[in-house]
C-alpha positions in Angstrom: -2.4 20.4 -72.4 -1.1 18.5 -75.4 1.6 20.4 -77.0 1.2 21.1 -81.4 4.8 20.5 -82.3 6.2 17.8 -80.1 10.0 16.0 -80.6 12.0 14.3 -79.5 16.0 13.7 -79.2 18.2 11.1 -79.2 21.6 10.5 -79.9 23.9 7.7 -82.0 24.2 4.9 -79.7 27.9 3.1 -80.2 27.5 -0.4 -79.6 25.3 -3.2 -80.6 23.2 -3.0 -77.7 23.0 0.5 -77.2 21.3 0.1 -80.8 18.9 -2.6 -79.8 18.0 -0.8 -76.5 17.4 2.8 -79.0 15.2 0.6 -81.4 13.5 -0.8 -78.3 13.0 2.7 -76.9 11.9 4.7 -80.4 9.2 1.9 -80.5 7.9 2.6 -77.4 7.8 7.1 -77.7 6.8 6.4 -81.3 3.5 5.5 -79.7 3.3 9.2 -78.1 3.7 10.1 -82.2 5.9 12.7 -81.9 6.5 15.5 -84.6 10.0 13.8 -85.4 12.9 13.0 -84.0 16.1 14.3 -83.7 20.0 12.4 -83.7 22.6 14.1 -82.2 26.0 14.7 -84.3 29.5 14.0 -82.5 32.2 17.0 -81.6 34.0 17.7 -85.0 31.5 15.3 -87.0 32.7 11.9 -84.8 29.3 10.4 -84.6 28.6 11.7 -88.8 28.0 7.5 -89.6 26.1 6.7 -86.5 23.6 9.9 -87.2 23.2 8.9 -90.3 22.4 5.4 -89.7 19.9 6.0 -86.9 18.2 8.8 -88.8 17.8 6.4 -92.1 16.4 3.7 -89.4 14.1 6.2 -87.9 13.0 7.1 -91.9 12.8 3.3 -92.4 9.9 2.5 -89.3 8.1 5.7 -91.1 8.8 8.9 -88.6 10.2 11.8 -89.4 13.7 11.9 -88.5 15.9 15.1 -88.3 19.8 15.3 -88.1 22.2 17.9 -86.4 24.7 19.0 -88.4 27.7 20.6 -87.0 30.5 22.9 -89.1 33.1 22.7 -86.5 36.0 20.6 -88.0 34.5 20.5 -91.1 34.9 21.7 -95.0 32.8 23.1 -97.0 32.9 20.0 -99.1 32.9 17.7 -96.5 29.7 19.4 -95.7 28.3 19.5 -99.1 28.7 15.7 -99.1 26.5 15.4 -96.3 23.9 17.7 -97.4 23.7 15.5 -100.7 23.5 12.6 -98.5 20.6 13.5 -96.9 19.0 15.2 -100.0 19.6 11.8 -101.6 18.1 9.8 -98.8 14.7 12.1 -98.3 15.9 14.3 -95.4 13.9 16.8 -95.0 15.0 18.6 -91.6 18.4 19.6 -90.1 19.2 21.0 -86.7 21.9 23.0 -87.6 24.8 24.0 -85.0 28.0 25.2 -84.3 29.6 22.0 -82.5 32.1 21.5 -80.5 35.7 20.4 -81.0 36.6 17.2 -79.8 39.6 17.5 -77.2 43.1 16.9 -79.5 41.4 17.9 -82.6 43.9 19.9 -85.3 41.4 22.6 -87.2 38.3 24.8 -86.4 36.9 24.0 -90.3 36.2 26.3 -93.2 32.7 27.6 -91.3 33.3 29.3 -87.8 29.7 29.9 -87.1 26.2 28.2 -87.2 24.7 31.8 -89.0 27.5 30.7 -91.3 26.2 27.0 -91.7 22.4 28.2 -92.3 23.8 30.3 -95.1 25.8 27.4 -96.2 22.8 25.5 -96.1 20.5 27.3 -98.0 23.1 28.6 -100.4 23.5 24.9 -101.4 20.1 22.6 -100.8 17.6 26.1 -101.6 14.0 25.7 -99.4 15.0 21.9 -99.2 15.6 21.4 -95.5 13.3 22.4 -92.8 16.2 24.2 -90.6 16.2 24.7 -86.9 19.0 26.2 -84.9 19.9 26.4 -80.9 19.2 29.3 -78.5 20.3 29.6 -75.1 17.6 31.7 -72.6 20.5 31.3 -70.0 22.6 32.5 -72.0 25.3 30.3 -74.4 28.6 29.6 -71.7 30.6 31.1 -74.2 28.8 34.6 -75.0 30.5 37.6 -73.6 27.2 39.0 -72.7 23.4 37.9 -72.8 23.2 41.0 -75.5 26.0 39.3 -77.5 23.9 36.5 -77.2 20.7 37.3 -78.8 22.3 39.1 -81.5 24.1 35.7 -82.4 20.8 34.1 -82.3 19.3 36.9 -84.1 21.9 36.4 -86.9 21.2 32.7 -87.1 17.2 33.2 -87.7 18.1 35.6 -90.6 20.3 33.8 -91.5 17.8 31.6 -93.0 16.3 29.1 -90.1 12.9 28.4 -89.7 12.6 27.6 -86.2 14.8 27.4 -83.1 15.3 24.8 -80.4 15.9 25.7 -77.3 19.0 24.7 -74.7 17.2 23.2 -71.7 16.5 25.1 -68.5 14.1 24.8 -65.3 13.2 28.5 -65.2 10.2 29.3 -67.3 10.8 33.3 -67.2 14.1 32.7 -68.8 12.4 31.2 -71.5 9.7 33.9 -71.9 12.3 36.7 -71.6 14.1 35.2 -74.2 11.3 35.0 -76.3 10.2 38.9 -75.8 13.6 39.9 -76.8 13.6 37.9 -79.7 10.2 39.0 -80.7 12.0 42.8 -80.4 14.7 42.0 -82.3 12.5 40.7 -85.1 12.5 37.2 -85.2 8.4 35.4 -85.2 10.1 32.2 -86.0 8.7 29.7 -83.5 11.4 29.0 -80.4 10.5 25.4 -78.7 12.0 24.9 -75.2 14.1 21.7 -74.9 13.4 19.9 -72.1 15.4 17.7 -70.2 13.9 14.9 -67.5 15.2 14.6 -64.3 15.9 10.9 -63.6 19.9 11.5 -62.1 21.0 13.8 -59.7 25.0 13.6 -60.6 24.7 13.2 -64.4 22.3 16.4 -64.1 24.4 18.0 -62.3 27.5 17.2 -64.8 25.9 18.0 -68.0 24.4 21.5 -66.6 28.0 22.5 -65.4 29.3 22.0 -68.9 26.1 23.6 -71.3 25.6 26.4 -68.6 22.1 25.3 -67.7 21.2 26.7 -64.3 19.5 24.4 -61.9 17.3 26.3 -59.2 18.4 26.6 -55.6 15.9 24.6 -54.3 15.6 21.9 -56.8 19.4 21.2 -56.1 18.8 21.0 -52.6 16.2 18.7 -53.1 17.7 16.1 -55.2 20.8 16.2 -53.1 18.6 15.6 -49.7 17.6 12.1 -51.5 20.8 10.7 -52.2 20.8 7.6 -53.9 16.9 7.3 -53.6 16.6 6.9 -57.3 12.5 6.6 -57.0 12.2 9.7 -55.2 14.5 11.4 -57.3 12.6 10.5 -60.7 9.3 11.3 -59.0 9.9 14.8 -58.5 12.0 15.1 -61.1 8.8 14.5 -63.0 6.5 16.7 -61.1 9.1 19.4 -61.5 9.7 19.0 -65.2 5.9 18.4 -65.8 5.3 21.6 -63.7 8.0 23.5 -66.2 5.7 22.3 -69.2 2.3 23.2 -68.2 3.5 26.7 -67.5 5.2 26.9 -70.8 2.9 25.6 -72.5 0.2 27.7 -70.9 2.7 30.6 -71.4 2.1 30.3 -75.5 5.4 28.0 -76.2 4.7 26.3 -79.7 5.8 22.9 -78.8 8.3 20.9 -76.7 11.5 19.0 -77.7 12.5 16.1 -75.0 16.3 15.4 -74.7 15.4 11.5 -74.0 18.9 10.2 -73.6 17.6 7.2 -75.1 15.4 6.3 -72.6 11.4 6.5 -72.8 10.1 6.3 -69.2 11.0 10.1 -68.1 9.8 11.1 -71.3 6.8 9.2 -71.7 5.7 9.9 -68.2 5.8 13.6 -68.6 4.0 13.2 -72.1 1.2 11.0 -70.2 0.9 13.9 -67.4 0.3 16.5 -70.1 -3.1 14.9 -71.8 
């Protein structure tokens, strides 16, 4: 089942061959023509260059390419600069977040919020950018309360976004509860679960302690029983991931966004299993 509105992330890379080894890598999921893809944008605007240069490459080999913005760290007119920037250069998409403050970093910024940055957004650039904003079926790790939680997604969509990207997860009824008690609240913008392969057990495990994604019981237990079987790790990392999609897919989930981390087997593979 071929998914309508399919993306796909990556992130600055920071040394010359991390950038030969991204080019090598959009070349090869640009065959799977994907919707657009997205670049990644530092804590407190760190990466704001790299973005920029990847997303202007991506524009430049003729896909559609979609930046993250964060407002942590940064003023208005520091924002306003990159808006222009990207107006200038024929952006046409954003991801638009809060961010994260890098550790040592002085100032939260002028905008606290990323309902704040949508309105910033569209009070500046108008109907120009194609906006899409993050929700958390799991719950964000720093909401007080999964109800605190919608309603800070809820403000976002009103806010002015036009779609939302999803953090990733591995339990599908998350997603669909999510998406009935957005539907409540009032929001019919579509919400496309992110997904994220499974190709290492550790760095899984690292980056779902820190983003608050839960991994089941019994898919934990089963990477851990394969130890440093990398194979066998990436082979049911893929059944299980390619299991996830199917069901949301069949579920009525608009699309799928793939966190690649600048690779393209995991995410090709899944792709492939999906025609």
């Amino acid at each position: 089942m071929k998914p309508h509105n399919f993306s796909i992330e990556f992130f600055p890379p920071k040394t010359e061959e991390g950038a030969r080894k991204l080019c090598a890598t959009r070349a090869e999921l640009a065959q799977l023509k994907p919707l657009y893809f997205s670049v990644t944008f530092g804590a407190g605007g760190s990466t704001q260059q790299g973005t920029l240069d990847t997303v202007l490459e991506i524009q430049r080999e003729g896909h559609l390419a979609a930046p993250h913005l964060s407002c942590i760290g940064s003023t208005r007119a520091q924002l306003r600069e990159v808006l222009q920037g990207y107006k200038a250069n024929g952006i046409s998409r954003l991801v638009a977040l809060r961010g994260d403050l890098p550790s040592g970093y002085g100032g939260m910024g002028e905008l606290r919020y990323a309902s704040e940055l949508v309105e910033f957004i569209r009070a500046e650039t108008g109907s120009h950018f194609h906006i899409e904003v993050a929700a958390y079926p799991e719950m964000h790790p720093q909401a007080r309360s999964p109800q605190d939680d919608l309603q800070n997604f809820v403000r976002k969509m009103k806010a002015g976004a036009d779609a939302a990207i999803t953090q990733y997860f591995y339990n599908a009824d998350a997603y669909f509860y999510f998406v009935e008690q957005a539907r409540k609240a009032g929001i019919e913008a579509p919400i496309v679960p992110g997904i994220m392969p499974i190709t290492n057990y550790s760095q899984l495990m690292r980056f779902s302690d820190m983003c608050g994604a839960e991994i089941p019981r019994w898919v934990r237990l089963k990477l851990a029983s394969f130890g440093d079987d990398s194979a066998a790790i990436r082979a049911f990392g893929q059944d299980v991931v390619t299991d996830l999609c199917r069901r949301l897919l069949a579920g009525g989930a608009p699309g799928l966004h793939f966190y690649s981390m600048n690779q393209a087997a995991a995410t090709k593979a899944i792709w492939q299993a999906l025609l």
